[in-house]
MIDREN-957340 format. One record per residue (C-alpha): residue number from 1; residue in three letters; x, y, z. Coordinates in nm, 3 decimals. Example, Ala and Ser with C-alpha at 12.3 -4.5 7.8 and 13.67 -1.06 7.14 Angstrom:
2
   nr  rest     east    north       up
    1   ALA    1.230   -0.450    0.780
    2   SER    1.367   -0.106    0.714
This chain:
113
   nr  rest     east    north       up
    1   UNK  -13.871  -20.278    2.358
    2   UNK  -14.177  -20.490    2.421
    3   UNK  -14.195  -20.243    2.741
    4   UNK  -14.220  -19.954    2.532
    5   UNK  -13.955  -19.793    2.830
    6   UNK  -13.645  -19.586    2.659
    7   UNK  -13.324  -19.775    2.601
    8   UNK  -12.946  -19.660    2.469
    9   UNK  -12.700  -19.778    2.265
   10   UNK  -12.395  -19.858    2.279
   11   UNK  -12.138  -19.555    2.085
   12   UNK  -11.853  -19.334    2.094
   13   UNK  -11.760  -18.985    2.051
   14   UNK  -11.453  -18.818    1.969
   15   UNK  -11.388  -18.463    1.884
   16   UNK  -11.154  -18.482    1.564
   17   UNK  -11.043  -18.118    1.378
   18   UNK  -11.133  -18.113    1.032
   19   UNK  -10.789  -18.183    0.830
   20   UNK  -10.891  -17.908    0.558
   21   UNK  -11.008  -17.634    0.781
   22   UNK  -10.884  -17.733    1.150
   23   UNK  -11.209  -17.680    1.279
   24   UNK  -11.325  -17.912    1.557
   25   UNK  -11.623  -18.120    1.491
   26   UNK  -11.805  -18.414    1.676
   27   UNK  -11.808  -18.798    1.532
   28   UNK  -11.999  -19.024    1.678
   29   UNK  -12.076  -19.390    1.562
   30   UNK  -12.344  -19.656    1.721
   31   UNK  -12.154  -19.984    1.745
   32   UNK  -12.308  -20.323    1.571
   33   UNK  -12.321  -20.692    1.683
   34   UNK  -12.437  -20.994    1.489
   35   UNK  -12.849  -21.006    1.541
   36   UNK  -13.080  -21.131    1.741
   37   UNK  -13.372  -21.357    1.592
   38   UNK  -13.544  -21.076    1.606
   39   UNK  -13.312  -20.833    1.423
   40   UNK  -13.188  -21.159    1.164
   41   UNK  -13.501  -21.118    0.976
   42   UNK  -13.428  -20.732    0.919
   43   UNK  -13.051  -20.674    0.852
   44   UNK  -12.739  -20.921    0.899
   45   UNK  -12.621  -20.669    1.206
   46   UNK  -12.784  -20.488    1.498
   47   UNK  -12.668  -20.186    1.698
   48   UNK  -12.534  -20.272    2.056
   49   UNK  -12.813  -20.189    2.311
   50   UNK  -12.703  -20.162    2.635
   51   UNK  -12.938  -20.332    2.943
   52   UNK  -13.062  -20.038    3.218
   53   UNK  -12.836  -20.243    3.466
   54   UNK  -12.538  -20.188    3.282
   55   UNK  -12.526  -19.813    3.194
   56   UNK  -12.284  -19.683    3.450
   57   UNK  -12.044  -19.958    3.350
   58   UNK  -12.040  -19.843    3.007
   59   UNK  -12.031  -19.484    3.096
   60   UNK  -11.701  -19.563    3.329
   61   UNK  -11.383  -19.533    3.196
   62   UNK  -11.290  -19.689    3.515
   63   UNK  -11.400  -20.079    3.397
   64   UNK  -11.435  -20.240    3.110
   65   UNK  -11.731  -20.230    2.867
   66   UNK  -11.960  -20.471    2.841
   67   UNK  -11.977  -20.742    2.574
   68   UNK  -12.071  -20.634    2.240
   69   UNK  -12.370  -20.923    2.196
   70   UNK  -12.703  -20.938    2.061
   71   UNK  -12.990  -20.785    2.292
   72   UNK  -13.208  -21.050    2.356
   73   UNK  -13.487  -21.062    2.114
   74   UNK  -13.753  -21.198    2.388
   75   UNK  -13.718  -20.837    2.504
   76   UNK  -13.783  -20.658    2.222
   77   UNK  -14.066  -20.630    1.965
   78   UNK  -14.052  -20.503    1.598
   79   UNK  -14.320  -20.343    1.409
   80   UNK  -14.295  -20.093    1.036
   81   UNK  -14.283  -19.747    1.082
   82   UNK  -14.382  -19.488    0.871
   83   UNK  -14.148  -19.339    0.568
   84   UNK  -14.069  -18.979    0.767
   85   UNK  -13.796  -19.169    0.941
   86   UNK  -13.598  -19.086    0.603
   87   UNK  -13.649  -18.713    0.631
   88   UNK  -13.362  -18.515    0.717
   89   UNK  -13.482  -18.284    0.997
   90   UNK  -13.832  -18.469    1.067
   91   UNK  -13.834  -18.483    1.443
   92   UNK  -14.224  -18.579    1.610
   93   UNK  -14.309  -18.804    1.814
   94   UNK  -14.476  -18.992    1.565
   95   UNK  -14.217  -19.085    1.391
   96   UNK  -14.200  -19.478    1.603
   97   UNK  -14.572  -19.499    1.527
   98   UNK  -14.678  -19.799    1.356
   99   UNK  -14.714  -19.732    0.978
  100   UNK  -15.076  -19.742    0.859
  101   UNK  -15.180  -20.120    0.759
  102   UNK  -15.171  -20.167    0.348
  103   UNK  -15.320  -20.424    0.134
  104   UNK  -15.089  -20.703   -0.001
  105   UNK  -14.895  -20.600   -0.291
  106   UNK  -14.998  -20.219   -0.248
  107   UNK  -14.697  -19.976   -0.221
  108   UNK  -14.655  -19.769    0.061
  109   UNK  -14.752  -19.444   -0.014
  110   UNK  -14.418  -19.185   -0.102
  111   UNK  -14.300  -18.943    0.111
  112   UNK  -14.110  -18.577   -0.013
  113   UNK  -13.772  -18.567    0.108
């Protein structure tokens, strides 16, 4: 977020057992919406982020949720991060720093995984 403030998105949950060994385990999944201008330039979908204003509505199971659109990109800012996002288990707080600056046509610099 241009803000730089925390922000959710939209998912569910379920508790399913495991049809082989009956054990319970958690499934979760981050729903997608076509993107923003923003997001277009990045992927042909974007996960559902849900505005501040409308996080008890789509925590109640009282009201519907809210419509599954595009955040809008005015709000939000986009910037490459480094490579450690890819590493199982790699959990700083540097991980949503910007990447280092390269030259044109240099290769970003690998990362064990």
């Amino acid at each position: 977020m241009k803000d730089k403030a925390p922000f959710a998105l939209a998912g569910l949950w379920k508790e399913l057992a495991d049809p082989n060994t009956g054990e319970l385990q958690d499934r979760y999944l981050v729903l997608t919406c076509p993107p923003n201008e923003l997001a277009a330039e990045l992927h042909n979908r974007m996960p559902v982020i849900i505005d501040v204003a409308d996080y008890d509505r789509w925590l109640s199971a009282e009201v519907p949720p809210i419509d599954l659109r595009p955040y809008p990109a005015e709000k939000m800012t986009a910037y490459e991060i480094g490579r450690q996002i890819n590493r199982r288990g790699y959990d700083a707080p540097d991980i949503v720093d910007p990447a280092p600056r390269r030259d044109e046509g240099s290769a970003a610099p690998e990362l064990p995984l």
